[in-house]
C-alpha positions in Angstrom: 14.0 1.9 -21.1 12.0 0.9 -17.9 12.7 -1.0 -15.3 10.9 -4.0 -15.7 12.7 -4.3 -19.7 16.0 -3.8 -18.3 15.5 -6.4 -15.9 14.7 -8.4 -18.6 17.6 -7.8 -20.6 19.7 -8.3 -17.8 18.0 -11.1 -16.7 18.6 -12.4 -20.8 21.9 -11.8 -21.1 23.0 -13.5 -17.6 21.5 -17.0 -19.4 23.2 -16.2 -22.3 26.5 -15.6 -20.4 25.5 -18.9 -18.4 24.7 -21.1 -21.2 27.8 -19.7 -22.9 30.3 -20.7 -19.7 28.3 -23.9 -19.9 29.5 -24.7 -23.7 32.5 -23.1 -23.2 33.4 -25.4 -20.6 32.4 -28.8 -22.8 34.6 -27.7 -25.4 37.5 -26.6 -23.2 41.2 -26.9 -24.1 41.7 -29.7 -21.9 38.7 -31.6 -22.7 40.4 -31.3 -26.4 43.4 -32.6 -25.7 41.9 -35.0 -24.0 42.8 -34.7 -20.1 41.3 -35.3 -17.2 43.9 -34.6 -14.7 42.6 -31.3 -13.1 46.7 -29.8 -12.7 46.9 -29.8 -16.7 43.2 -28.1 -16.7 44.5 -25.4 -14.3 47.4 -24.9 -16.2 46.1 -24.1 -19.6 43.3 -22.1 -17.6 46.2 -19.9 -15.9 47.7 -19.7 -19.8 44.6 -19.0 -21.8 43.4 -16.1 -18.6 46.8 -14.8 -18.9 46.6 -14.5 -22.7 43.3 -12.9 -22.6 44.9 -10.6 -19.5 47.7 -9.6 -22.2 45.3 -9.0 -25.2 43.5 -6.8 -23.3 46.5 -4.8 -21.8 47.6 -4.5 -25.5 44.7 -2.5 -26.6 44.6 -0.3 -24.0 48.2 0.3 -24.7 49.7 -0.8 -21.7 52.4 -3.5 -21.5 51.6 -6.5 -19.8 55.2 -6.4 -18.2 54.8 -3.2 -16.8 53.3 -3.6 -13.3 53.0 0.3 -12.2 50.9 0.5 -15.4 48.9 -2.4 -14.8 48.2 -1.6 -11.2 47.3 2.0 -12.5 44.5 0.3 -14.5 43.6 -1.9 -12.4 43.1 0.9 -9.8 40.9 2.9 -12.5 39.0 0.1 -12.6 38.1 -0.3 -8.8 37.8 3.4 -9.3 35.1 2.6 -12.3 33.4 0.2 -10.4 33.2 2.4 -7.3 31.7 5.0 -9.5 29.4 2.8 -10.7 28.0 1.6 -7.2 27.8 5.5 -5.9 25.7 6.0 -9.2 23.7 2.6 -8.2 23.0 3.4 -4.5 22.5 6.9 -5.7 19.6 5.3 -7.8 18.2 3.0 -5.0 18.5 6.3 -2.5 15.9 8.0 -4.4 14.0 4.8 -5.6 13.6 4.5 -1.7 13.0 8.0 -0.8 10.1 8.1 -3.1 8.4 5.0 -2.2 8.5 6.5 0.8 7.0 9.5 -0.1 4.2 7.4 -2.0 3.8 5.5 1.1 2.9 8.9 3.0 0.3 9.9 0.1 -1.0 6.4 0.5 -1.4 6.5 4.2 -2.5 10.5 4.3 -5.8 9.1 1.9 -6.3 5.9 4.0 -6.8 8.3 6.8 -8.6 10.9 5.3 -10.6 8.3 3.8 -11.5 6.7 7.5 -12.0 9.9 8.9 -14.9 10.9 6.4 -16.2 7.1 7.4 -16.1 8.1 10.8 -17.9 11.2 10.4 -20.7 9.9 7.9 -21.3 6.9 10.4 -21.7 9.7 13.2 -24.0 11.8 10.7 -26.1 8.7 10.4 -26.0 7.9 14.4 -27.2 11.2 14.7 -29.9 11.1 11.9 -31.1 7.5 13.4 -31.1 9.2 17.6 -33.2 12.3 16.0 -35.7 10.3 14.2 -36.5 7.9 17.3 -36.5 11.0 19.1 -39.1 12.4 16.9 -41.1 9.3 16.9 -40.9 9.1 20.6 -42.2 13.1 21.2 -45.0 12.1 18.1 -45.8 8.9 20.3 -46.3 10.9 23.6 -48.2 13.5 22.1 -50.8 11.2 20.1 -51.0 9.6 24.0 -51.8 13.0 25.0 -54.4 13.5 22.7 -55.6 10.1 22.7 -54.5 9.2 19.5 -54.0 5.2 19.2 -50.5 4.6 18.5 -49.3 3.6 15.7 -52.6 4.2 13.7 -53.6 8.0 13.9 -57.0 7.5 14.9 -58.3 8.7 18.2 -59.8 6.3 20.8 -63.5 5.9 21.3 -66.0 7.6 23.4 -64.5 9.3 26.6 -65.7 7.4 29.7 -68.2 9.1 31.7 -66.1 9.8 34.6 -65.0 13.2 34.8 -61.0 14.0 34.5 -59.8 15.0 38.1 -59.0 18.3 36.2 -62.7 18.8 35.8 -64.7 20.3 38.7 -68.0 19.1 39.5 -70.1 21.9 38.4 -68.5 21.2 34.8 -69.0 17.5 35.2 -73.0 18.2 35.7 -72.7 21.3 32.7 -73.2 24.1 34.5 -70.7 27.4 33.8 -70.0 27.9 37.5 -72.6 30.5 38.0 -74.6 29.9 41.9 -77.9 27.6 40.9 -81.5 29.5 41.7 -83.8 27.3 43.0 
């Protein structure tokens, strides 16, 4: 049976037990007899718990007179119910220690998951630097060729003026040899 059923049937059967007290205690003995004063109530409260007390003790075969009998039960009840709360705890123990353990999964994947984040976002940080790095060297090198930026085709005609590179013999188209004249 899970958890959330037993719950349930717990739940159901503390109603029950609650609507039961409730009628029990319209049609009690002294709401029969038809009094109201609350020391005749207590009274046949006292007697009907003390017959119920004696029933009980009769069929577990102990005499209701007997009181190192009926304190030996009534001690192997506490020892019942301790039992019962060490098997509880016991329960909620290991209910905690494995939401605990669940909790570490759960916060070992969170992590793992926001360090792979972390490294795709520096992956694409990266990938974003080298491409305007790229487009940058592409840039200076169409600049160096005299490529217009941006649309791949080169500039015009040179102007006539010669490069400061150039010396004046190649300016006027001569190869550098001396000039006969």
């Amino acid at each position: 049976m899970t958890g959330k059923r037993c719950g349930q049937r717990m739940l159901l059967c503390f109603i029950g037990v609650y609507v039961l007290l409730l009628l029990c205690s319209q049609f009690s003995p002294a709401m029969a007899a038809g009094g109201e004063n609350p020391e005749i109530a207590d009274e046949q409260e006292e007697r009907y718990r003390l017959a119920v007390e004696a029933i009980r003790l009769g069929r577990a075969g102990i005499s209701p007179l007997d009181p190192i009998a009926r304190r030996e039960e009534l001690l192997n009840n506490e020892i019942n119910l301790l039992r019962d709360d060490i098997t509880s705890l016991e329960f909620t123990a290991r209910l905690l220690i494995l939401g605990e353990v669940l909790l570490l999964i759960l916060f070992g994947l969170l992590l793992h998951s926001f360090l792979r984040l972390r490294q795709k976002q520096q992956e694409t940080e990266e990938s974003i630097f080298a491409q305007r790095e790229a487009m940058r060297w592409a840039a200076w090198q169409d600049a160096a060729s005299g490529i217009q930026p941006g649309t791949g085709l080169a500039e015009g005609p040179k102007s006539e003026e010669p490069s400061p590179l150039e010396t004046p013999e190649r300016a006027a188209g001569t190869t550098g040899s001396p000039q006969t004249g």
